[in-house]
C-alpha positions in Angstrom: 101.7 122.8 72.3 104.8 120.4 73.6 105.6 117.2 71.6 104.9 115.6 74.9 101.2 116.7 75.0 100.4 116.5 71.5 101.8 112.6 71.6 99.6 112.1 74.4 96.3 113.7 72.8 97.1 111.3 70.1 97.5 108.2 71.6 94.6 108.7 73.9 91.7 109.2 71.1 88.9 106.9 70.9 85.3 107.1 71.1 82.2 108.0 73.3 81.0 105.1 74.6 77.4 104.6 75.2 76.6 104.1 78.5 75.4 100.2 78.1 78.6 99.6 77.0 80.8 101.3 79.5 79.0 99.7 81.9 79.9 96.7 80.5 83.5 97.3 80.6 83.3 98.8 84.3 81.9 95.6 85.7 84.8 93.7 83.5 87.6 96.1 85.0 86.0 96.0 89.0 85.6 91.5 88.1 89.5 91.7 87.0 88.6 88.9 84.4 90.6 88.4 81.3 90.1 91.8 79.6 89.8 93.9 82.2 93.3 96.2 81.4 91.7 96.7 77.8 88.6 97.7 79.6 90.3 100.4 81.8 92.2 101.5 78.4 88.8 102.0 76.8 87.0 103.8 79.5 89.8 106.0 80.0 90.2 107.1 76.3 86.7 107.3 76.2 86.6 109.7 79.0 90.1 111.4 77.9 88.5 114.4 76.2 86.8 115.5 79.4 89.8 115.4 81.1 92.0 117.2 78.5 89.4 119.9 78.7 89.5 120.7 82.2 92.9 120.2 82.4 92.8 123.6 80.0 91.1 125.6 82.3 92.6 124.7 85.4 96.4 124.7 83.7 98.0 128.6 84.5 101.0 127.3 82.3 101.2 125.0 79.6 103.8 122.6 81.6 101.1 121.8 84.0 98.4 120.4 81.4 100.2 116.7 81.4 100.3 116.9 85.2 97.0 118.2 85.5 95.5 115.2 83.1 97.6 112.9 84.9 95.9 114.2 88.6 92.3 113.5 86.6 93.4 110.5 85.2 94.0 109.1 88.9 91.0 110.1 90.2 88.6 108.8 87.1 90.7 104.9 87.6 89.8 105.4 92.1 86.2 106.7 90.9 86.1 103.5 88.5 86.8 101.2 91.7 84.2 102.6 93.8 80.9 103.4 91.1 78.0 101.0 91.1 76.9 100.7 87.3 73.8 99.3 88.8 73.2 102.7 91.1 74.8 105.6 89.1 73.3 106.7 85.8 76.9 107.4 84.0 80.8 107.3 85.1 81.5 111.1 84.4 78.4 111.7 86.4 79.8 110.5 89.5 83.7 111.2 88.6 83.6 114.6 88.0 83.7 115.8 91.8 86.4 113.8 92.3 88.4 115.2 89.5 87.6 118.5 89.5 88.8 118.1 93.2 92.4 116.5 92.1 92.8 119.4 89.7 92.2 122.0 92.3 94.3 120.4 95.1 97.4 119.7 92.6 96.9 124.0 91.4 97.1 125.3 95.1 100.0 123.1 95.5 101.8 124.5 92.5 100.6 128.2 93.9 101.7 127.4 97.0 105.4 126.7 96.2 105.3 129.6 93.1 104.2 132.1 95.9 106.7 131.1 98.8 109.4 133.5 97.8 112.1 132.2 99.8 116.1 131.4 99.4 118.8 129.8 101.0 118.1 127.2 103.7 114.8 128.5 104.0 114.1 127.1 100.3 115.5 124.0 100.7 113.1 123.7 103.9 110.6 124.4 101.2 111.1 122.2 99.0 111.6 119.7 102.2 107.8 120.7 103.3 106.6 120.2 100.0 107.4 116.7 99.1 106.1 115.4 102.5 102.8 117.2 101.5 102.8 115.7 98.5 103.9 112.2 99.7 101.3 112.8 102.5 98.5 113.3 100.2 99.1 110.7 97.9 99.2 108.2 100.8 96.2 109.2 102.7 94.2 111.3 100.4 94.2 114.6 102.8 96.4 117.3 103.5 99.1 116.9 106.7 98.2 118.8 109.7 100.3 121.7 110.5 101.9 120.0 113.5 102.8 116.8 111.1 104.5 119.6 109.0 106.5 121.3 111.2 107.7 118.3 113.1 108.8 116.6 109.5 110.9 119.3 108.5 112.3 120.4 111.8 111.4 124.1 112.3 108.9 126.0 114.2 104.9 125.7 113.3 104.5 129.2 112.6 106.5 128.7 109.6 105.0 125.2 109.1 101.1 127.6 109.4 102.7 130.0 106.6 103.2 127.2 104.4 99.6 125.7 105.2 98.0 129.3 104.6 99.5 129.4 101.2 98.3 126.0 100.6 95.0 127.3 101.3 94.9 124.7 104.5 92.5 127.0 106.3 90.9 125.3 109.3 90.1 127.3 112.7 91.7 125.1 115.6 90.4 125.4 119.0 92.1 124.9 121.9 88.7 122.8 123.2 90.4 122.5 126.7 91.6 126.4 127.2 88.0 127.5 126.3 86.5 125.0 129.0 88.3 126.0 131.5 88.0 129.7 130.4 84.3 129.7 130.4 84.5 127.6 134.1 86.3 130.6 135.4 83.9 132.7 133.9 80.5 130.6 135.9 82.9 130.6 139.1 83.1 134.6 138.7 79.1 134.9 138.3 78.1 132.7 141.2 80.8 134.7 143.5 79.1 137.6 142.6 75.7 136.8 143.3 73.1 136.7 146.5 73.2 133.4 147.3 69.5 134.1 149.4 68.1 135.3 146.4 69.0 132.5 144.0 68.2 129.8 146.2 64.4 131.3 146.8 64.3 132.2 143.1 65.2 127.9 142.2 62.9 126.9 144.9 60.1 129.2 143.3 61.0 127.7 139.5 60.2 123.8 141.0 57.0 125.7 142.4 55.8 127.3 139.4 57.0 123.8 137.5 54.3 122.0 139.8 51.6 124.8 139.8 49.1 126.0 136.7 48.7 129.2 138.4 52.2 130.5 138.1 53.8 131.1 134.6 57.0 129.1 134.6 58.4 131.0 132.0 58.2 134.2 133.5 60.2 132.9 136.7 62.3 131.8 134.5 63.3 134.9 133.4 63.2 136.4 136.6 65.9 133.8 138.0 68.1 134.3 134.7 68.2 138.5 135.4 69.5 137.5 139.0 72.5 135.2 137.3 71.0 131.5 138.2 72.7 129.5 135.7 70.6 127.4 133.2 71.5 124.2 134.8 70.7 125.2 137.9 67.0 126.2 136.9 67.1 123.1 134.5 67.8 121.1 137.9 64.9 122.8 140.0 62.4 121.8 136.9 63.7 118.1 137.3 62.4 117.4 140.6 59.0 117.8 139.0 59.2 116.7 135.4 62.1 114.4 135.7 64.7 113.9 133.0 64.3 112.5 129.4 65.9 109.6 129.0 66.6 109.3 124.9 66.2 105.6 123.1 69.6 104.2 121.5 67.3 101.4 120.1 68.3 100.6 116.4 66.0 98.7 113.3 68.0 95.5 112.2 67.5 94.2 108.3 67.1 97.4 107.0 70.4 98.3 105.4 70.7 93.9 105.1 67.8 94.1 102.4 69.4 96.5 100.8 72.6 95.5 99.5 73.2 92.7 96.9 75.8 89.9 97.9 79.1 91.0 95.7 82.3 89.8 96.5 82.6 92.4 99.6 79.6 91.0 101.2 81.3 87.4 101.0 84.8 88.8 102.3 83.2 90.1 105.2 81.3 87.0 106.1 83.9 85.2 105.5 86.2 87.1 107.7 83.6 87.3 110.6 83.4 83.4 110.3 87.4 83.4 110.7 86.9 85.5 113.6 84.6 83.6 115.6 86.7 80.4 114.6 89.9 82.2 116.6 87.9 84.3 119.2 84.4 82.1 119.7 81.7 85.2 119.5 81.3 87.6 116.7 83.1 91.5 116.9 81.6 93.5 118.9 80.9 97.1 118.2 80.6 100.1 120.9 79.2 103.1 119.0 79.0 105.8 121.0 77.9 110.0 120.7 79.6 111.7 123.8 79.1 115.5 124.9 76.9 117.6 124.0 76.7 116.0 120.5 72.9 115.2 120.3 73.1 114.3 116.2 72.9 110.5 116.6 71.1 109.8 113.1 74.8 108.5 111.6 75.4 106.3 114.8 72.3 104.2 114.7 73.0 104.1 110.9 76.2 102.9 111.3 74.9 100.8 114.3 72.2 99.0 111.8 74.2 98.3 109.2 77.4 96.4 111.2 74.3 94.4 112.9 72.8 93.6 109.4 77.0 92.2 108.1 77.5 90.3 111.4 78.6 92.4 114.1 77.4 92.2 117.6 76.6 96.2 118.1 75.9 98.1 121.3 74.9 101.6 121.3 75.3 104.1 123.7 73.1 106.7 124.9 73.4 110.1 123.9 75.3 112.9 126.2 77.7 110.4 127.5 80.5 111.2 129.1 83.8 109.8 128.2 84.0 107.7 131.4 80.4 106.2 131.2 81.2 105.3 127.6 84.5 103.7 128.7 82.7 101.7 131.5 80.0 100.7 129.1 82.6 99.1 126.7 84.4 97.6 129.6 81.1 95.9 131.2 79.9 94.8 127.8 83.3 93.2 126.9 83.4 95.1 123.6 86.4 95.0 121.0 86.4 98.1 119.5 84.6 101.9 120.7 83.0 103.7 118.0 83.2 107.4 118.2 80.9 109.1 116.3 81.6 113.1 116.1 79.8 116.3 114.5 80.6 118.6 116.7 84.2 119.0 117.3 84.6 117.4 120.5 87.0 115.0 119.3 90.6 117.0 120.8 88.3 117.1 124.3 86.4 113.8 124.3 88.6 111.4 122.9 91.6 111.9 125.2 89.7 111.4 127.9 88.0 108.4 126.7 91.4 107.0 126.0 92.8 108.1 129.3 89.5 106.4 131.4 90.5 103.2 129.4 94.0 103.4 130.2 92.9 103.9 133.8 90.6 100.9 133.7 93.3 98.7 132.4 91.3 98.1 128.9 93.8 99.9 126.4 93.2 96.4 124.1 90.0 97.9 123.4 90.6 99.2 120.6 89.1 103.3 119.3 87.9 104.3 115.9 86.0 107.9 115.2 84.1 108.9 112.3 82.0 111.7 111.2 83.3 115.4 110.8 86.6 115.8 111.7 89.1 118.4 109.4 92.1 116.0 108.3 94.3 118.5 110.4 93.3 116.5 113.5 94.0 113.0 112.3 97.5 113.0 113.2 96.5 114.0 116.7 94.4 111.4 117.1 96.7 108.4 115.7 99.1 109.5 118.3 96.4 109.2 121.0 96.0 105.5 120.2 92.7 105.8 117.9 93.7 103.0 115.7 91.5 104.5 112.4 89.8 107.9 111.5 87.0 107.7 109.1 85.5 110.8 107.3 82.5 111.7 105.7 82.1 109.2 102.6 83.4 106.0 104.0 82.4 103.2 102.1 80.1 101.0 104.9 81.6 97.4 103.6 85.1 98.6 102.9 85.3 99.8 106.5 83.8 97.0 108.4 86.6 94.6 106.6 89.0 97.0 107.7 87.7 97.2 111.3 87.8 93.4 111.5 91.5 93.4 110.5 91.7 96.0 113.4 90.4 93.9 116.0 
């Protein structure tokens, strides 16, 4: 054991504490009253020999352990800003993701710069690639996208992918717009190739069988499909009979209101919403929209409720849209801000376009935030579209509507 690490083991020992007590200290260190640096001393200590531990068994040398302790350290202090003693049982409970997760991401860094054999300029590009990845991490808490990468250090993205593969950065990209127009080509090819005769009759008999009991609509169905009529054409016969849902973007107010306890966030944000309509004479007003074929809306009304519930004038759009209806519906409601809400990758399609229709428009001051799933990779991507904030899964509700108001 280094004199380094056995210095540190020593000045770091101190007691369990129980969990009436921590809890005690946590709301001192999150108040910052008088104290509160003793308080972070205490937890930390009290918390060290978890840390040391793990730090053990993730360490593949012994001049990683400090390192390693110093990555958990980090994360149990960002853990102690964002844990509700009132919600979580204990502060290890809640931390130990987050740790665990530091530890890993700092050991496939070090395996990533172990493993890249390289000499010469090529090392020095190396080296070059992996400070920005470390400087980008430590910034924004997520690896750098390949692109980011390459374009730092000047040299081709295959090289900048090698780097990321050995990092472990494994995200399939899809080129969203190649595959469109791929699988275009592809219905263009089928409906050259068909009888045109024989589709038509086959559609007119689907909006017969849709209207008649006697004729199994199912079965025609079938038929039509075996004689290439696409879905949407068939989809469109059965609509001049049934008609076309229309979904409900309606949203419950007070719900996520009763639930949260007036702290000092609470009072920041009404605070700054009262500045707001003091400089702008109406309250922010929120877009939130789902576009595509993304039909997973339950995060969007959630999201929708609660910036109603802390002062936000909310709009939400209904589901399917397409980027130009959504920019027309923010233009005609004289929004600030568009809320894209994303699970299903259409982000590299949808969001260009939606940024392009408000360009087009002449409404670039609105200003475009997404959420949901989106891999880190694409973040860069999108900041250079204009999208003025990316939040992933995780985002802290209050935290985000103060920083959306600063946005606006």
């Amino acid at each position: 054991m280094s004199t380094s690490l056995q210095k540190y083991l020593t000045s770091v020992r101190g007691s369990i504490l129980e969990a009436e007590e921590e809890n005690k200290l946590i709301k001192l260190f999150q108040s910052k009253s008088k104290g509160w640096e003793d308080a972070q001393e205490k937890i930390v200590k009290s918390n060290s020999l978890y840390i040391v531990k793990l730090a053990y068994s993730f360490a593949q040398k012994n001049e990683e352990i400090l390192d390693l302790i110093s990555e958990g350290n980090l994360a149990l202090l960002e853990s102690l800003v964002k844990f509700d003693p009132n919600k979580e049982a204990r502060l290890l409970s809640y931390a130990s993701y987050r740790i665990k997760g530091a530890m890993l991401a700092y050991r496939k860094k070090q395996n990533l710069f172990f493993n890249f054999k390289v000499s010469g300029e090529v090392s020095s590009l190396a080296k070059k690639a992996k400070e920005y990845i470390l400087d980008f991490k430590l910034k924004h808490n997520q690896n750098p996208s390949v692109s980011s990468i390459a374009k730092h250090c000047g040299i081709k993205e295959s090289k900048a992918l090698l780097i990321a593969e050995l990092a472990d950065i494994n995200v399939l990209s899809i080129d969203n717009e190649k595959v469109r127009v791929k699988q275009i080509k592809r219905l263009k090819d089928i409906k050259d190739s068909r009888d045109i005769n024989e589709v038509n009759n086959l559609l007119k008999k689907v909006t017969e069988a849709s209207r008649s009991s006697e004729l199994n609509l199912l079965e025609v169905c079938v038929e039509a499909a075996k004689k290439r009529c696409t879905v949407g054409e068939m989809t469109e016969a059965m609509e001049k009979v049934f008609g076309r849902h229309t979904l409900s973007s309606k949203t419950i107010s007070g719900v996520y209101g009763k639930a949260i306890k007036h702290t000092e966030k609470i009072n920041k944000i009404d605070a700054e919403i009262e500045k707001f309509i003091e400089n702008k004479g109406r309250r922010p007003r929120m877009l939130v929209v789902k576009m595509g074929q993304d039909g997973h809306d339950r995060g969007a009304k959630l999201i929708a409720t609660a910036f109603s519930d802390l002062g936000f004038d909310v709009d939400v759009g209904p589901l399917f849209q397409t980027p130009e209806e959504a920019a027309m519906q923010a233009i005609d409601n004289d929004v600030h801000i568009i809320g894209v809400s994303t699970l299903a990758a259409g982000h590299k399609t949808l969001v260009p376009l939606l940024m392009k229709s408000l360009k087009n428009n002449k409404a670039s001051n609105i200003k475009v935030i997404c959420g949901g799933v989106i891999p880190p990779q694409d973040y860069d991507a999108l900041y250079e579209l204009g999208v003025s904030k990316v939040f992933g899964p995780g985002t802290n509700i209050q935290e985000a509507a103060i920083e959306i108001i600063n946005i606006i």
